[in-house]
N, C-alpha and C positions, 0 to 999 in steps of 0.2 A: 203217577204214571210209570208204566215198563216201558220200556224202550227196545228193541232189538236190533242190535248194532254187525255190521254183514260187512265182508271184505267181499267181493263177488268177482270171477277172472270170465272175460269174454271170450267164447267158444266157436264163435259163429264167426265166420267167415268173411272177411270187412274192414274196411278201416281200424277198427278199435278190438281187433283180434289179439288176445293176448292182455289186452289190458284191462286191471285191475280196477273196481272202482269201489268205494267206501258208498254206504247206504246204511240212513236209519231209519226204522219203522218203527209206529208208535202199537204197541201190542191190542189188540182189540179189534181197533179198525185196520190197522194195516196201514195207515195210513203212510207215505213216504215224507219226510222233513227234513232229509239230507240224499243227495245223491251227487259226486261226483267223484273223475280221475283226480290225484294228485300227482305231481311230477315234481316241479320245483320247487313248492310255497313251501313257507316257515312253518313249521307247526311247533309252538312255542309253550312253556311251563306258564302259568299265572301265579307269578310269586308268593300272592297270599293264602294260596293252597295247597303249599307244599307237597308240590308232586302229585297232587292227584287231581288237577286239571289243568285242561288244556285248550290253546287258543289257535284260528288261523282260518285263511282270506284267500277265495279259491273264486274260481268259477263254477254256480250249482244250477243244477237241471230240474230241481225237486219239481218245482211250480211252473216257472218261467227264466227263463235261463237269463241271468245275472249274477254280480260279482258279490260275494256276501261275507259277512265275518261270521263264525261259529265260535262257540265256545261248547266243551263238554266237561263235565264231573262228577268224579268216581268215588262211592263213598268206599273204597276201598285200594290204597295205594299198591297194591301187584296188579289188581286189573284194570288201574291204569296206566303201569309198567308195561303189562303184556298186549294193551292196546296201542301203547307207541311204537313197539318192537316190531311189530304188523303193521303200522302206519309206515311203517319207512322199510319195510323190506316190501310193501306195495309201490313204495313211491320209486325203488329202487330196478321195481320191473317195469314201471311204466315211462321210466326215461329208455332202459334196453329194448324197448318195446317200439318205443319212438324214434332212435340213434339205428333201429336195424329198416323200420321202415325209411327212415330216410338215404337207407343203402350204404350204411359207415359199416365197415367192418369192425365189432365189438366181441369184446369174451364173451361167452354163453354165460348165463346165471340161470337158467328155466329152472334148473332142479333146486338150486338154492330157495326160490320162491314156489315151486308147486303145489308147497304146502300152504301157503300166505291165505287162501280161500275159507275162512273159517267164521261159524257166527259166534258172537259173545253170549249166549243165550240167556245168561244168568247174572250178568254183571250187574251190582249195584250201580247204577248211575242213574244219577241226578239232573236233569238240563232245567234249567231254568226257564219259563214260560216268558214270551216267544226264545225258540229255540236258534234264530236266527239274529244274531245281536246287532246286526246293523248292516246297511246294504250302499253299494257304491255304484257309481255311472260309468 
């Protein structure tokens, strides 16, 4: 399978303006198998793959909204360097995103991240079927 892996930044006008959210599509159907913001969560190495996967425990929207573990990997270790550089400068706008709606006065970063919106169109990766490693109450 191909997978289609998307940072995508919300435009619309709303609670979740500004904020970034990771999405994966499986190529064919379009299907969606990952959709959510990240702000806080670990997004951690899986030590037997040396750098080119990665694990972590979010709140997702895909199906029905609960707490779930992912895992992703890359058969190729830059694009899965250049997919955590993008995971955490999303994660980075969507704490500034959330620190400014709750009215704190914070430094700007918008230009740091305006570029953060980008898809991985071509990356080798691999997920493991089900794509969803395990699910929490």
């Amino acid at each position: 399978f191909f997978f289609r892996v998307k940072f995508i930044k919300c435009m619309e006008e709303g609670y979740n303006c500004g904020m970034i959210r990771a999405e994966l599509t499986k190529n064919g159907t379009l299907e969606t198998l990952m959709c959510h913001e990240l702000t806080d969560e670990e997004v951690g190495p899986m030590p037997s793959k040396q750098g080119k996967a990665y694990t972590w425990r979010c709140k997702d929207w895909a199906y029905r909204t609960a707490t779930r573990t992912f895992a992703i990997r890359f058969d190729d270790d830059m694009d899965a360097l250049k997919w955590k550089e993008e995971l955490e400068r999303s994660k980075r706008n969507n704490r500034y995103v959330r620190t400014r709606r709750m009215g704190l006065s914070v430094l700007d970063i918008s230009a740091e991240v305006d570029d953060v919106c980008s898809t991985f169109q071509n990356l080798s990766t691999s997920v493991s079927s089900p794509l969803r490693v395990g699910s929490g109450k």
